[in-house]
C-alpha positions in Angstrom: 15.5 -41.9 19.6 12.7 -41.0 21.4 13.2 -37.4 21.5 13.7 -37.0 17.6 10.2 -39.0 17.2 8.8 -36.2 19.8 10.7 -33.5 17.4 9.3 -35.3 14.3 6.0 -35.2 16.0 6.2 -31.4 17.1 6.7 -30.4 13.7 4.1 -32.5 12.4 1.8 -31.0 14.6 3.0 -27.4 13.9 2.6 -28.1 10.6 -1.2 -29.6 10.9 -1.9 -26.4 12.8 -0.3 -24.1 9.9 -2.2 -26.3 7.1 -5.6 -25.3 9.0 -5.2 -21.8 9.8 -4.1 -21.3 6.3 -6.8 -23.6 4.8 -9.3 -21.4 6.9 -7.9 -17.8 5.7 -8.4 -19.0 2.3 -11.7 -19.6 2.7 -12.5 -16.5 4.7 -10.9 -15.0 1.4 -13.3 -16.8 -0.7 -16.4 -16.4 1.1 -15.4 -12.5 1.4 -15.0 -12.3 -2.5 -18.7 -12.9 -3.0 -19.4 -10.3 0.2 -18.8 -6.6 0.0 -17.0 -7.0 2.4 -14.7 -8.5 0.2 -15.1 -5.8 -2.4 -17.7 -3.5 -2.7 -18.1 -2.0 -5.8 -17.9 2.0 -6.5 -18.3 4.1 -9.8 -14.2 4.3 -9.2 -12.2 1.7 -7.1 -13.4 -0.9 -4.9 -13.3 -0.9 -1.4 -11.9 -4.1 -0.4 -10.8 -5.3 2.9 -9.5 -8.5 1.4 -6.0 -7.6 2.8 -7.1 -8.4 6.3 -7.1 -12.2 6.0 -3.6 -11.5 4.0 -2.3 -9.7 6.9 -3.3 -12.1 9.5 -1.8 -14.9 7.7 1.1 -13.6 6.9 2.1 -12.3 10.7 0.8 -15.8 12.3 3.0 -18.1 9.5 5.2 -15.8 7.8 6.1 -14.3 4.5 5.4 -17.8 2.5 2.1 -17.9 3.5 1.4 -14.4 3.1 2.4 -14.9 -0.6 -0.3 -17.4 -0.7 -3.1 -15.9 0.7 -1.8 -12.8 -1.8 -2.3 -14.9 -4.4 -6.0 -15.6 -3.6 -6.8 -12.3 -2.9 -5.8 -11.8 -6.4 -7.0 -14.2 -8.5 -10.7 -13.2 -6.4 -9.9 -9.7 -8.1 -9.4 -11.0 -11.6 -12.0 -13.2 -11.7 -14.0 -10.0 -11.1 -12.5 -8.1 -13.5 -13.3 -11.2 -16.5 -16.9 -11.8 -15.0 -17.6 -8.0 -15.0 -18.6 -8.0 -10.9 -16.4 -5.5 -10.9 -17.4 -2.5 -13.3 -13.9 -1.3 -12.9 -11.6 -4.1 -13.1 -13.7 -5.2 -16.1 -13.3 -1.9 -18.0 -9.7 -2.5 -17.3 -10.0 -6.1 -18.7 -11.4 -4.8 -21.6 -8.8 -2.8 -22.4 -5.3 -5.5 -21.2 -5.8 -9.0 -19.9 -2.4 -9.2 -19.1 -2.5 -6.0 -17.9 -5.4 -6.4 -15.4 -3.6 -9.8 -14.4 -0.5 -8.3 -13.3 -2.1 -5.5 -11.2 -4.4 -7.8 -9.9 -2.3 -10.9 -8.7 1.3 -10.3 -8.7 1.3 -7.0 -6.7 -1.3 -8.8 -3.8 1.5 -11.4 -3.7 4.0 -9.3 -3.6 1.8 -7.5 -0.9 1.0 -10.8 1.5 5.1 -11.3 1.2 6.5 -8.0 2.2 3.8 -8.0 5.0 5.4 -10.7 6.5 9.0 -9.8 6.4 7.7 -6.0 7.7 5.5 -7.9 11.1 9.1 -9.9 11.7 11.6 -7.0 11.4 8.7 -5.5 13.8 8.8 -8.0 16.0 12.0 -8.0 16.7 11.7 -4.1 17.5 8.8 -4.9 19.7 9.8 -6.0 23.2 6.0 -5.9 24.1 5.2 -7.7 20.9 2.1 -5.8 20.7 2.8 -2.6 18.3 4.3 -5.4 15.3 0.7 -6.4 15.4 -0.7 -3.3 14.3 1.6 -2.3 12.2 1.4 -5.4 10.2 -2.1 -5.0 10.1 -1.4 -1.1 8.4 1.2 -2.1 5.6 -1.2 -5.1 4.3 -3.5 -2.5 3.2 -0.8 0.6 2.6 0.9 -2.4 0.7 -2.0 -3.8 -1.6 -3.0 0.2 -2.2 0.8 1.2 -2.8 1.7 -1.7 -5.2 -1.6 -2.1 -6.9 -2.1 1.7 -7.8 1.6 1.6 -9.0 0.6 -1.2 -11.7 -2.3 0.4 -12.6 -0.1 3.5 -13.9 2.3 1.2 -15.6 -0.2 -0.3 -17.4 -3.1 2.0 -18.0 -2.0 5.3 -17.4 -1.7 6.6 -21.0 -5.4 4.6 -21.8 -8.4 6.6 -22.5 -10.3 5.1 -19.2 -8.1 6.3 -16.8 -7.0 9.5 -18.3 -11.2 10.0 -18.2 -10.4 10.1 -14.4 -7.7 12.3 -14.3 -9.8 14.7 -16.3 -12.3 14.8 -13.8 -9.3 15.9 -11.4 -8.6 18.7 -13.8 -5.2 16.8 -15.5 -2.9 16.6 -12.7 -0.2 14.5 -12.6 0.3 10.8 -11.1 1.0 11.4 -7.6 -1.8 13.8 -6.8 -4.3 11.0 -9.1 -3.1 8.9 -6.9 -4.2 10.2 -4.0 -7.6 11.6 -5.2 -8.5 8.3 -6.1 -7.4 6.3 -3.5 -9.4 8.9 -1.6 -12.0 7.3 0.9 -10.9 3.8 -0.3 -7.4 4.4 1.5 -9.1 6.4 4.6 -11.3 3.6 5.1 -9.2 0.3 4.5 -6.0 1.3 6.2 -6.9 2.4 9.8 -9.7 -0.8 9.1 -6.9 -3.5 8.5 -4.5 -1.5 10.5 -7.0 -2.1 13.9 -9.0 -5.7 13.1 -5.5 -7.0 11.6 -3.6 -6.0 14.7 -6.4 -7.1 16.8 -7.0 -10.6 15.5 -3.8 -11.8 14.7 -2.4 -11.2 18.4 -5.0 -12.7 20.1 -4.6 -15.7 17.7 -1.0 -15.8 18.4 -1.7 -15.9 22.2 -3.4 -18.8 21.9 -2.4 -20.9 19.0 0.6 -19.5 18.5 2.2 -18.5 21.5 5.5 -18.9 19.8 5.1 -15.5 18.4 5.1 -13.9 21.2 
């Protein structure tokens, strides 16, 4: 009896200590939104490094709450693209609703999930359980830039807005667009989420959850 009320109690607590961290990551997320740091806007793409939080949540409580946090990363982005903070997102608005809503939130989801299931197949790699870190931190933003660029095609490659942009690049086909307008974006956000993603998420798993490691 009394060591299935100190189970009970265990998870309770591990639960209360999920509930926070994940309470605080969604504000973090919030705040950022509002920050350039959360997006800073460009004449192109904006630089985000919204995926960090994602990341972090994802490797300390797993796939579920990577989702999560995915999803409020997300619906920060469309509530750009309908307010017009985002010059952008809101030309893309303009043109789809529904299109700028499902490169907007279900790809971040998508993004926070498979972040999660990549830290844990890491981890398992990792006998130091230092490198899963990292490379959690990485695929949150190679993720979000993968899956949200892959959208964007689907849905708005044959518009007049984007094809403005591959114009620019002298008409060349998807892949290379792709890559020239990721550009800086990608140069700065991965090797950014990749090292303070790594970084913060280990030392919060030595500490609060030493489970992890």
């Amino acid at each position: 009896m009394s060591e299935t009320t100190n189970t009970v109690t265990k998870k309770s607590k591990m639960s209360a200590r999920d509930l926070t961290t994940l309470g605080l990551l969604t504000g973090i997320l919030l705040v950022m939104s509002f920050t350039p740091l959360g997006y800073f806007h460009t004449f192109g793409l904006d630089i985000s490094l919204m995926m960090i939080p994602v990341g972090i949540g994802a490797m300390l409580m797993g796939p579920k709450a990577g989702a999560w946090l995915g999803f409020v990363f997300g619906a920060t982005s469309f509530y750009q693209a309908m307010t017009g903070a985002s010059p952008f997102s809101a030309m893309l608005f303009n043109i789809s609703p529904l299109g700028t809503f499902v490169t907007c939130i279900p790809t971040r989801m998508l993004m926070g999930f498979l972040t999660g299931v990549i830290f844990l197949a890491a981890q398992k790699l990792d006998k130091k359980k230092t490198v899963c870190f990292f490379v959690g931190g990485f695929f949150a933003a190679f993720l979000n830039t993968l899956f949200f660029m892959s959208t964007l095609l689907l849905c708005f490659w044959n518009t007049d807005y984007i094809q403005g942009f591959n114009q620019a690049f002298g008409n060349v086909n998807p892949f290379v667009f792709v890559v020239l307008f990721v550009g800086i974006n990608g140069a700065l956000e991965m090797p950014a989420s990749c090292i303070a993603g790594g970084i913060v998420s280990k030392a919060v798993s030595r500490t609060l959850y030493k489970k992890v490691v």
